[in-house]
C-alpha positions as CSV (number, residue, x, y, z in Angstrom):
1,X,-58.8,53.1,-269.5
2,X,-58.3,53.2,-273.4
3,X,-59.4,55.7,-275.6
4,X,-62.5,54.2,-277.2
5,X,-64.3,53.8,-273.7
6,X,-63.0,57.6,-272.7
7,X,-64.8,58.7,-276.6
8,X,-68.1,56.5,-275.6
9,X,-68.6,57.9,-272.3
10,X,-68.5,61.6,-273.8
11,X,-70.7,60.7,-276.8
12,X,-73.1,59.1,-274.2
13,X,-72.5,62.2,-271.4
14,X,-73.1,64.3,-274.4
15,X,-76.1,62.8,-275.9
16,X,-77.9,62.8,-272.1
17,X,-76.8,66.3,-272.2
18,X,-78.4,67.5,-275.4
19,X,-81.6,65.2,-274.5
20,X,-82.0,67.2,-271.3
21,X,-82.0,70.6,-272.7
22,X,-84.1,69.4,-275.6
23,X,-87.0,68.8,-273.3
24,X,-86.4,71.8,-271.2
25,X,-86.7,74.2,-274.1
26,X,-87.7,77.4,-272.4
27,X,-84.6,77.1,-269.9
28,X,-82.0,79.9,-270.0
29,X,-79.8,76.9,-270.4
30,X,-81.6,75.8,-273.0
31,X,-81.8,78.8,-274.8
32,X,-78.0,79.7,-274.2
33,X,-76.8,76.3,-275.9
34,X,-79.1,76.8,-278.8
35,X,-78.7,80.5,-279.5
36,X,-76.3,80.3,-282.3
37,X,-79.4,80.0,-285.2
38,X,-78.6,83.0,-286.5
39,X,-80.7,85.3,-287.9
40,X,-84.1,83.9,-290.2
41,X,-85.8,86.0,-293.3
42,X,-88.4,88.4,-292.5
43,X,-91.3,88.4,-294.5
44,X,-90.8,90.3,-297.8
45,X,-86.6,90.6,-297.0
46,X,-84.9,90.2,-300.1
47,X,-82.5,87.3,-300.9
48,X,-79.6,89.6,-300.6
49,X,-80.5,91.1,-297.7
50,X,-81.1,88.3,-295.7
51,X,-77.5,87.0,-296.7
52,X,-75.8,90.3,-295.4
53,X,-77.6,89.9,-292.4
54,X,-76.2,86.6,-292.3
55,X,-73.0,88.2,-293.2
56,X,-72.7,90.4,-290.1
57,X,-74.1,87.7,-287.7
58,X,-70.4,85.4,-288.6
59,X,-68.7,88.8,-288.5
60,X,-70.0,89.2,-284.8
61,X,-68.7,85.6,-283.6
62,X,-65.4,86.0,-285.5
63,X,-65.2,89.7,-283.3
64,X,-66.2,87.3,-280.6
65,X,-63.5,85.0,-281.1
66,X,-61.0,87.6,-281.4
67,X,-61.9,88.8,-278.4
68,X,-61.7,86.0,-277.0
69,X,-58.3,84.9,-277.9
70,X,-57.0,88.6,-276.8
71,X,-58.1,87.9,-273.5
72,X,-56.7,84.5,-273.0
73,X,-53.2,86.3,-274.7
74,X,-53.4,88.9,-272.1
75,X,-54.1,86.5,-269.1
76,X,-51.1,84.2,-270.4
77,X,-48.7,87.0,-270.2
78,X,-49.2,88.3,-266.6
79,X,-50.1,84.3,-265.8
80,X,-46.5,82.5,-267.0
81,X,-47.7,78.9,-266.1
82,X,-50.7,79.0,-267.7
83,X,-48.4,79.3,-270.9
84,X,-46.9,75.6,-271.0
85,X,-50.7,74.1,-269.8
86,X,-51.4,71.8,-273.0
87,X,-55.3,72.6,-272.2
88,X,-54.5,76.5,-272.1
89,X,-52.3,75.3,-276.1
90,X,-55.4,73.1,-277.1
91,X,-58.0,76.2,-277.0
92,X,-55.5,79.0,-278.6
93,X,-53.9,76.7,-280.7
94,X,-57.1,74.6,-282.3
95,X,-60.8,75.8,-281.0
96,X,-60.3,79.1,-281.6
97,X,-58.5,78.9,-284.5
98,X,-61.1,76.4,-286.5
99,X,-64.0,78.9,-284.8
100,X,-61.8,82.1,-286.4
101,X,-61.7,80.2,-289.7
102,X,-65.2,79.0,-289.8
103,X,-66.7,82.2,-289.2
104,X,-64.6,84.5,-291.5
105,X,-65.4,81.7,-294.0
106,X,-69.1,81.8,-294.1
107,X,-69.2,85.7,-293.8
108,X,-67.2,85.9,-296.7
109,X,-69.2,83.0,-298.3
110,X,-72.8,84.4,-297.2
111,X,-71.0,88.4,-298.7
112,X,-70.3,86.8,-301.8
113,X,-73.7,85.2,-301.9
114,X,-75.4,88.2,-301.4
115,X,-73.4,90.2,-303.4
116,X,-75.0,87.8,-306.3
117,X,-77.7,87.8,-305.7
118,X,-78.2,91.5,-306.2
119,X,-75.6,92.6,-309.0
120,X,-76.7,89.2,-311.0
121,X,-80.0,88.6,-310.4
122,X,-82.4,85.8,-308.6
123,X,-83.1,88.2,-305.8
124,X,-86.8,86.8,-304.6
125,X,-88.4,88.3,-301.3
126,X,-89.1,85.7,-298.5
127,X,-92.9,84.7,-298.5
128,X,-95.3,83.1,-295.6
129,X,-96.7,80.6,-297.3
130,X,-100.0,79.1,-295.4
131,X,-100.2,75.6,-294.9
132,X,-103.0,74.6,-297.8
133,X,-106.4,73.6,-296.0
134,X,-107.7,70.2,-297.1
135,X,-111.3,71.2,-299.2
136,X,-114.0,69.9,-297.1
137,X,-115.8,66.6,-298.2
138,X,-119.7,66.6,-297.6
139,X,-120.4,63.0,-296.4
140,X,-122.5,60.9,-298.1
141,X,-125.9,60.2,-296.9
């Protein structure tokens, strides 16, 4: 088989995937796959504020990542094997080293941001805004 049916068949296994957790939203599946939102503004938080909280929520996944890649470090030492397996290279090598990167790059991104946003200004508090009721039209008689 060539590559381009091996790439269809995941981006079709995939799609069915994500199209069965969508409509199963209260699952703990569900809810596992999807719980990487991240933290949204409270009401009346500050710019600056939400953006460390931002901050500390890509500082947790880059921990988690770290920890991560310890562990597989410590089971490829007592596990020799596991050492030349190009899957066991493929996930220390690139997954976890893009994740690493990603997430100390928008902590440092969303620190920054908030750091701006309170030494230099343009610090506005999150609002609720109400959707705007239509004014009611008296029909004609």
């Amino acid at each position: 088989m060539s590559l381009i049916p091996k790439i269809a068949a995941f981006y079709g296994c995939l799609w069915v995937v994500l199209w069965l957790l969508r409509k199963q939203p209260n699952s703990w599946l569900s809810r596992l796959a999807f719980s990487w939102n991240g933290p949204f503004p409270e009401v009346g938080e500050r710019r600056s504020q939400f953006r460390l909280r931002q901050s500390l929520f890509a500082l947790s996944w880059l921990l988690q990542i770290l920890l991560v890649a310890a562990l597989l470090v410590l089971v490829a030492w007592f596990y020799e094997p596991l050492q030349s397996a190009e899957t066991f290279q493929v996930v220390c090598a690139f997954a976890l080293t893009i994740g690493a990167g990603m997430a100390s790059l928008s902590a440092a991104y969303c620190y920054l941001a908030s750091l701006k946003a309170s030494t230099l200004g343009q610090d506005p508090a999150f609002e609720l805004l109400a959707p705007e009721e239509p004014e009611a039209v008296e029909p004609e008689a």
